[in-house]
N, C-alpha and C positions, 0 to 999 in steps of 0.2 A: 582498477576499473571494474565496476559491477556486472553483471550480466541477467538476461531470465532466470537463469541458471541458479544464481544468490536469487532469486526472487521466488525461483519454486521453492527450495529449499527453505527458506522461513516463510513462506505461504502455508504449504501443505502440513505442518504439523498442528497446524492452529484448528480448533474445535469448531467444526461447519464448515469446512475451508474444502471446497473442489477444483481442481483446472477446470476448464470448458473451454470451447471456442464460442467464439460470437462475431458474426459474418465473416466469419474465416478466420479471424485472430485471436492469439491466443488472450485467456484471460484466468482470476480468480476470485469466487466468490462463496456467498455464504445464504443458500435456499436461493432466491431470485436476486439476490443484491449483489452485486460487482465491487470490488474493492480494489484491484490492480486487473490492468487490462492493456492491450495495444489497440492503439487506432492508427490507420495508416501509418504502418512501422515506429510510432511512436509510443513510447510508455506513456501512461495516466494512470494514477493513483486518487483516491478518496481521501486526502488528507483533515483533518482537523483544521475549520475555515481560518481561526487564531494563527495558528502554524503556516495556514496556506499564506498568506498575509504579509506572513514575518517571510518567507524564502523568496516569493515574489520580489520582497525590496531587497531582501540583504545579497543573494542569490541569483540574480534575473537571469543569468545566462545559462545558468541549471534548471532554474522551476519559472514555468510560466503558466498561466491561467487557460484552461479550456471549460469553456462554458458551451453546454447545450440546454436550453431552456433554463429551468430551475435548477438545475445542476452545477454544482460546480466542483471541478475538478483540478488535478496540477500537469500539465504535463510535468515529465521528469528526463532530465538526460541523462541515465544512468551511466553512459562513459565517461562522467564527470562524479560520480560516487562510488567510494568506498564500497567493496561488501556487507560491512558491517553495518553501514548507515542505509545500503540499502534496503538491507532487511530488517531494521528498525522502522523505515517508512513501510514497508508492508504490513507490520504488525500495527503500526499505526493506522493505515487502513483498514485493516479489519476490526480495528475497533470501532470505527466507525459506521459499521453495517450489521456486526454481531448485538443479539440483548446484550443490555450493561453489563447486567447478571452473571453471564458467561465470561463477558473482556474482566470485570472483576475478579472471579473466581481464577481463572486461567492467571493474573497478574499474582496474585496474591500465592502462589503454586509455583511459580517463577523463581517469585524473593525466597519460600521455603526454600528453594531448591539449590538456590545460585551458593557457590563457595563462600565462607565466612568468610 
């Protein structure tokens, strides 16, 4: 079962990546952009709309849709995910709010990095 806890921890090493609160709850983002956040004790994530799409269907009782305006977002029930997956959807979040330029360079630092 996942926690904030997996979520700060592959949050925070990511390049622009701050905690903050936002009307009292916690969140992370990257200058003015939010990427993982809580809204009324709930996680929301900035997923990649493709992605959001596919968890919606395949997934509904983990990932459901929060829309505000032109926004769209996933809720996520993180007591339903792995550690590991959930700190891949935050890194997937922040890709989505970070310059390309940066999620690329940072991915490509990754693969150098990861064990043969």
């Amino acid at each position: 079962m996942a926690t904030w806890d997996d979520i700060r921890a592959a949050a925070l090493p990511l390049p622009g990546a701050e905690e903050d609160v936002w009307y009292g709850e916690p969140m992370f983002r990257v200058g003015r952009k939010g990427f993982v956040q809580t809204w009324r004790g709930r996680v929301i994530m900035k997923l990649e709309r493709n992605h959001q799409e596919l968890l919606f269907e395949a997934r509904p009782d983990v990932f459901s849709p929060y829309v505000a305006g032109a926004l769209r977002w996933s809720f996520v029930d993180l007591s339903a995910l792995a550690p590991a997956e959930a700190a891949d959807l935050a890194r997937e979040a922040w890709t989505q709010v970070v310059p390309k330029k940066i999620s690329r360079a940072f991915a490509a630092e990754q693969a150098a990095s990861a064990p043969a």
